[in-house]
N, C-alpha and C positions, 0 to 999 in steps of 0.2 A: 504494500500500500504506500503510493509517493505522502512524502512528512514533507518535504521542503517545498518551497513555493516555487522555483526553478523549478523544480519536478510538474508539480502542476500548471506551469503555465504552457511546457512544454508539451504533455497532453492535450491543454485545451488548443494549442496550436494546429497539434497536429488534426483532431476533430474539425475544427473549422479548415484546415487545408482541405479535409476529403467533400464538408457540405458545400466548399467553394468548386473544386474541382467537379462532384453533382450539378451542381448548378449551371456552368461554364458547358457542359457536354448535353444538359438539356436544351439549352441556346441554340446550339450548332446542329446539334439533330434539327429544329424546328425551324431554322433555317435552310437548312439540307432540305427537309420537305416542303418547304414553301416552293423553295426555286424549283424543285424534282413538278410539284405542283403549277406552276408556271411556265416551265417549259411544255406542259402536255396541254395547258392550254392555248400556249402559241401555236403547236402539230393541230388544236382543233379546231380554231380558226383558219389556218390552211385547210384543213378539210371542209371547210363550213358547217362544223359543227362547235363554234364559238357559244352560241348559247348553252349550249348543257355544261361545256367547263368550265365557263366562268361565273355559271350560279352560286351563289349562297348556299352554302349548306341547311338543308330546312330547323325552322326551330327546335323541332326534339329529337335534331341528331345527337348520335351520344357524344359526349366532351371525350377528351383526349384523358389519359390518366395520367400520374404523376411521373412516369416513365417514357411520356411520349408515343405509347402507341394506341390506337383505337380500340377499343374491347371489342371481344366478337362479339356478333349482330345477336340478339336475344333470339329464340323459337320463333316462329309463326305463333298466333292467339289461337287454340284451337275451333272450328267449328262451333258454332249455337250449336244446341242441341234441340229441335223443334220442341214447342209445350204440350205433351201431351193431350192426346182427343181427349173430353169428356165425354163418359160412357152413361147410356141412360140407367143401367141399372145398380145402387149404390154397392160397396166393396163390404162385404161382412165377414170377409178373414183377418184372422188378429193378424198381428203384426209381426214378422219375419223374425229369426231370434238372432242376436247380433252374432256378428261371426267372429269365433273365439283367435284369438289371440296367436296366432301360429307363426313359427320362425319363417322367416323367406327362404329359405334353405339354404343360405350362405352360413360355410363352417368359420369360428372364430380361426382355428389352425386349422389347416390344410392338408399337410403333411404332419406323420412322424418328428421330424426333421423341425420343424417351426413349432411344435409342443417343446419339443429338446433344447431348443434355441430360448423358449421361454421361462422352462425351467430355472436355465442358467440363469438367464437374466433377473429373475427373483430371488435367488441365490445370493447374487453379486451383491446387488442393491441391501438386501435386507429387511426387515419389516417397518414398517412407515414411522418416520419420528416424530410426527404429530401425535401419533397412541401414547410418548413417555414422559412423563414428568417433565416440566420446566427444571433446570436447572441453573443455579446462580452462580455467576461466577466473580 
């Protein structure tokens, strides 16, 4: 653990180097795709097709995330599903009994091989140190 303030100033140095260096290479991406952008709208004005590249992107296109790239495009909405007819004559069976509870059939382990692996690993670690007494030191 850095005691001396040299120590610490030298870490915070270096932190802010890397959120400056972040920063400086998100710029340059977005400019890299401005012009990459730009350039394909100049090829579509030569093609005469000037208006669809140089539209606006519409209001609820999605933003850019903090990494500079587009997120992929969400699902399609699925299908309505019609409202069902109304029958003339009313329903007099009780009501379906909820369906219990059953796994999806996905095994937590797999293999042999990944119980063994798990074994280990609870081994290793030990049982949970929240279970033991506080200890004063």
């Amino acid at each position: 653990m850095p005691k001396s303030g040299s120590e610490l100033l030298f870490l915070a140095l270096i932190i802010g180097g890397f959120m400056l260096f972040n920063y400086f290479a998100q710029q340059l991406a977005k400019k890299a795709r401005e012009q990459q952008e730009a350039e394909k709208a100049a090829r579509g004005q030569q093609e005469g097709e000037a208006a669809e590249a140089s539209a606006p992107p519409p209001e609820d296109a999605p933003l850019e995330d903090i990494w500079g790239r587009t997120p992929a495009p969400l699902p399609a909405a699925p299908a309505p599903v019609p409202a069902p007819v109304a029958r003339a004559e009313p329903e007099a069976r009780a009501a379906p009994p909820r369906p219990s509870r059953k796994r999806t059939g996905t095994r937590l382990f797999r293999t042999r091989k990944d119980l063994r692996h798990a074994v280990v690993l609870m081994t290793v670690l030990g049982p949970c140190r929240a279970l033991e007494p506080h200890e004063q030191r």
